[in-house]
N, C-alpha and C positions, 0 to 999 in steps of 0.2 A: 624059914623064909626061903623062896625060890622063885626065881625069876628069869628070863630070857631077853637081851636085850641087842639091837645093832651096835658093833663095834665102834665103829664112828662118832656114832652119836653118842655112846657112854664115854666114850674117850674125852669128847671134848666137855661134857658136863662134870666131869672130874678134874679138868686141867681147869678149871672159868672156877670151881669153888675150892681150891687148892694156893689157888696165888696169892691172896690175901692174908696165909698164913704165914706166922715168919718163920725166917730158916731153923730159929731155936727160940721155944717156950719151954719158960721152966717149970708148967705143967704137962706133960705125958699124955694129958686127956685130952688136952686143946689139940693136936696134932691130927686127930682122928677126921673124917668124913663121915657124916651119920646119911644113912642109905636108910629110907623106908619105901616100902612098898606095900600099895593098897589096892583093895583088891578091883578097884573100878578103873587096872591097867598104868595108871599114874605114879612114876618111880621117881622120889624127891630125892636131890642129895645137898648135903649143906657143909657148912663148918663156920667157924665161931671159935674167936678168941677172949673177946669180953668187950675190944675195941672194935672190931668190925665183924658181919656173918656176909656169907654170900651164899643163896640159896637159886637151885632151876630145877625145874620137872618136865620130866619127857617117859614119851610112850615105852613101856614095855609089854612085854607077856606075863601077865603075874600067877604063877602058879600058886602058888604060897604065901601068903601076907605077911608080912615085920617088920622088924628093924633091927640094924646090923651099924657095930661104929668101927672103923676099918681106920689103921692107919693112911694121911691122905695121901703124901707124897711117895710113900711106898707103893699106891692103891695106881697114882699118874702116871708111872713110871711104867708098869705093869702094862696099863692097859694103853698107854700109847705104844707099845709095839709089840701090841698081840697080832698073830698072822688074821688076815683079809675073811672071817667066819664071825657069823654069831654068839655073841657073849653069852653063856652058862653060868647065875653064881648060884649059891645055896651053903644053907647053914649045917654042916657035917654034924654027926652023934655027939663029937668029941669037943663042941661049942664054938671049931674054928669055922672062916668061912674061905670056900672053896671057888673058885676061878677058874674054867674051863675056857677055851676056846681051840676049836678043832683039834688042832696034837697036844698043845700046852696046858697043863695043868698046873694050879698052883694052890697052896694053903697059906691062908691068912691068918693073924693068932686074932680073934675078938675083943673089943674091947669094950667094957661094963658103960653098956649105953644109960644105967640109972644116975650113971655117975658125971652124964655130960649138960650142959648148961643148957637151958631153954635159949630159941633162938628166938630175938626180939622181934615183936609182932606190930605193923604200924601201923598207926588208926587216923594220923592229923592230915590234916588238909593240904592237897599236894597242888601243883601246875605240871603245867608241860614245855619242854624246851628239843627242839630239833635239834637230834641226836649227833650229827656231825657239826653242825655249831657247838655243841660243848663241849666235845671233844677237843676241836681246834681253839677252843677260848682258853681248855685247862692245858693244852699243851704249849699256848702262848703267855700261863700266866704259872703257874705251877712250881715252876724252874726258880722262881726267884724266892720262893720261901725257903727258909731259915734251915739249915742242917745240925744247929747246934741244939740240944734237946734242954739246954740251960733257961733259955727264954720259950717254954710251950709255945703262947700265942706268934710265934715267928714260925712257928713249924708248919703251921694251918694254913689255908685259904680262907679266906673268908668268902662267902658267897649272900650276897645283897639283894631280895625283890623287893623291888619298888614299882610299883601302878605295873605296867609291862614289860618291865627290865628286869633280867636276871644281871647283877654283876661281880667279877670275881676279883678278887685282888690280893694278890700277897707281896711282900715286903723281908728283907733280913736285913734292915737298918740302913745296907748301902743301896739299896736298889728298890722301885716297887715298879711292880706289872699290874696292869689293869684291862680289862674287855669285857663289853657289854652285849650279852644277844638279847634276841627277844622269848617272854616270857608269858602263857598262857596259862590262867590259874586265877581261882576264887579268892588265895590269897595276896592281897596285895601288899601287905607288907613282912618282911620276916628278916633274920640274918644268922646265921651257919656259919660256925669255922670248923671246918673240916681237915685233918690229919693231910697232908699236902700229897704224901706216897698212898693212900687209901683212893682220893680223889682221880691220880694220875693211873692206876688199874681200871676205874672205873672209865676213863676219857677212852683207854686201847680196849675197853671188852665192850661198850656200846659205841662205838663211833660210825657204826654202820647198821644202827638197827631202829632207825625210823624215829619214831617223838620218844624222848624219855621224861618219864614222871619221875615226881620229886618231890617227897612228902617229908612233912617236918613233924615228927613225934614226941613227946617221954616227958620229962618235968625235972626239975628239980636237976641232983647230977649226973640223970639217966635220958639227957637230953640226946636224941638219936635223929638222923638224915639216913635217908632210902632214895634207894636211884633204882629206879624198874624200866625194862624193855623188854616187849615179847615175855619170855618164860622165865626171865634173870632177874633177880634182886639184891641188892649190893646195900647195907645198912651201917651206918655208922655213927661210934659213938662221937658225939662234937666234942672240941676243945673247950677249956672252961676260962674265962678271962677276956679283959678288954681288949681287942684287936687296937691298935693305935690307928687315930683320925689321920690318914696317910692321904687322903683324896683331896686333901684342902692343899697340899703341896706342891700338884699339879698347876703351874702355871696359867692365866686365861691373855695374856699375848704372847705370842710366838710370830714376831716378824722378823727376828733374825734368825737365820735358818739355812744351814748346805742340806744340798740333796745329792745322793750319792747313788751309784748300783750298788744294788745290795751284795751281789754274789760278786763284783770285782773290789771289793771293800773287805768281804768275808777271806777271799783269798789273799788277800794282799796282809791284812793283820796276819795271819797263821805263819804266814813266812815270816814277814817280819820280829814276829815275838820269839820265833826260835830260840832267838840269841839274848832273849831276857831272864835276868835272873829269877828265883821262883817269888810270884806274889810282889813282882816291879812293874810299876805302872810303864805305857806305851803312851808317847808321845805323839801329838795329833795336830799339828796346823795345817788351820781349813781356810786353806784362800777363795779368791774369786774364781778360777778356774780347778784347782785341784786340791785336794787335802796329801798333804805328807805325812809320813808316819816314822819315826825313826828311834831306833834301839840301843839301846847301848849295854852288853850283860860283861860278863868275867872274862881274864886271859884276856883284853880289849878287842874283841869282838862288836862288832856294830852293822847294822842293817839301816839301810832307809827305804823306801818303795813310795811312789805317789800313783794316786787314780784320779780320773778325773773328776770336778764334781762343781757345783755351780750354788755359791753365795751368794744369798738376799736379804738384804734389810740392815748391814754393819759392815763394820770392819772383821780383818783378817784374826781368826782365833786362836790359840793356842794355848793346851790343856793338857793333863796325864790323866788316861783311862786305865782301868782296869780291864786288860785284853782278851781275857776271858769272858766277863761281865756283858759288853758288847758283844760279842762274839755271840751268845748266846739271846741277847735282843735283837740283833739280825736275823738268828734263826728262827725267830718268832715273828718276824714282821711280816715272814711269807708273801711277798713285793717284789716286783722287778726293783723298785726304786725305795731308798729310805730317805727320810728327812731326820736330819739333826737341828733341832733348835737348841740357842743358848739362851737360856733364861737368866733373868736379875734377880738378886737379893737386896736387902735392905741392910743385912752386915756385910759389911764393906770385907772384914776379916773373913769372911766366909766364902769358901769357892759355892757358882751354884751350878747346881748339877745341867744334865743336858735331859731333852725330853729326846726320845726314839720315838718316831711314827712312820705310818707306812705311806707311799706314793707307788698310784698306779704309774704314773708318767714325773717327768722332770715337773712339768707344768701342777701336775694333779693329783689333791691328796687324795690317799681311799679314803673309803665311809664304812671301813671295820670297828671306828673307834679303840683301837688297839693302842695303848702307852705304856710307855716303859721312862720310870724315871733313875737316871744312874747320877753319883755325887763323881765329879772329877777327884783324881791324887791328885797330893801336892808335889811338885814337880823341884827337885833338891838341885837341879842343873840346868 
């Protein structure tokens, strides 16, 4: 095989099917990038773990047709800082493959491409959702799945089409996020739970690349999700298991409710948590003009900071957040202004958690449909 190709462009086609693989598989063969090239100028490259492939094709000069499986990360490394010339590879006598670029030479050792896995092919019925809407849906929703790998379906997102709604939702018991965009597609009903870290690759490498298609494939435990833009394909294997019924949790009144700036609220926790000990809830009373926040961690150290903020529909509240937890549904509400509602329960013994939504204005919700449900700490002082 030999071929000619722009630096650039091989560069980034090798860094977009490289990230998906992890730092350490305890197969040697998963690790590789498989390079073919045919001879009507079209040079594919892919990789493939068994849970997710990502494949793109871009122009080259094909002098020589084949296929080549290269280590990937070694192959990224390489060609993101080869000097400003025309990429040269080709398969030397000696079976390794060789990497040219103006002075730099380099030798690759090959590896037994009979030996690497077929990349999944998708055939099922797809829609289309505006690329930077799903980006910002997975990067507002994504964050609150599950990092324990004890309970799989915590680890997923789930993603839901109904009639012209895509929607996404994850949960890790104390929290769920939710956002809905719109969804164009033959199929009207479907549901995907997809690996949460596979998902969130997929939101930073299309986020700027126009409508993304979204095909649902496979059967049985070979059930696969595909996300395509332009010349990129990103496929994934689904998580196997009942997502818990987390959307019936969601409150339908919200008349008590502070509204707050988003960015003088985000600063104001950060200081204040300093002085909390690790994994101690932050205290929050939300009056009629301000919410307080106050600390109390080790060596008697204490903080308190108020912003100002504006209550409607109750009395003054006070609750233990987890300061983090918020911290991180701020940075998804992407608002000048957020709204805290308090919602009711029906056990008395049970704290109930708060919904996070977004506000263009004090006065005015947005219409991102964007929610975040957090359960308050119990509060021991």
């Amino acid at each position: 095989m030999k071929f000619h190709v722009n630096r650039d462009v091989f560069s980034e086609a090798v860094s977009f099917v490289v990230k998906l693989l992890p730092q350490r598989n305890p197969q040697p063969i998963l690790a590789g990038v498989l390079i073919e090239a045919t001879a009507d100028g079209a040079l594919s490259l892919s990789a493939f773990d068994y849970e997710a492939s990502a494949r793109t094709t871009i122009e080259a000069q094909i002098d020589e047709s084949g296929t080549i499986l290269v280590h990937g990360r070694l192959l990224n490394d390489i060609a993101s800082r080869l000097p400003n010339a025309p990429i040269e590879i080709f398969t030397e006598e000696d079976g390794n493959v060789a990497v040219v670029c103006g002075p730099a030479r380099f030798a690759l050792a090959s590896m037994p491409v009979e030996e690497y896995p077929a990349i999944p092919e998708v055939t099922g019925e797809s829609g289309l959702v505006p690329g930077e809407d799903f980006a910002t849906a997975i990067s507002q929703v994504a964050f609150a799945a599950s990092r324990d790998d004890v309970t799989p379906v915590l680890t997923g997102v789930q993603l839901a089409v109904s009639n012209n709604s895509l929607a996404l939702v994850a949960t890790d018991r104390y929290r769920v996020a939710t956002r809905a965009i719109d969804w164009d597609g033959s199929q009207a009903e479907a549901q995907a739970l997809v690996p949460a870290r596979t998902l969130t690759e997929v939101g930073k490498t299309f986020s700027h690349g126009g409508n993304i298609s979204i095909a649902f494939s496979g059967e049985a435990d070979r059930e696969i999700i595909a996300f395509t833009a332009g010349n990129k394909t990103v496929t994934s294997l689904l998580i196997k298991g009942n997502f818990p019924p987390v959307q019936r949790l969601f409150p339908e009144q919200t008349g008590h409710y502070s509204v707050v700036s988003t960015s003088e609220l985000t600063e104001a926790i950060r200081r204040v948590a300093l002085v909390l000990d690790r994994s101690a809830p932050l205290r929050f009373t939300f009056g009629p003009t301000e919410v307080t926040m106050d600390a109390a961690g080790g060596d008697q150290a204490r903080a308190t900071e108020s912003v100002d903020a504006t209550l409607t529909g109750g009395e003054e509240v006070t609750l233990g957040l987890n300061p983090q937890y918020l911290l991180e549904a701020l940075g998804a509400v992407k608002s000048e202004f957020t709204r805290i509602t308090f919602t009711s329960s029906d056990n008395a013994n049970k704290l109930s958690p708060i919904l996070v939504t977004a506000q263009t204005s004090v006065e005015e919700a947005a219409n991102d449909n964007f929610k975040y449900l957090l359960q308050p700490n119990l509060l021991l002082r």
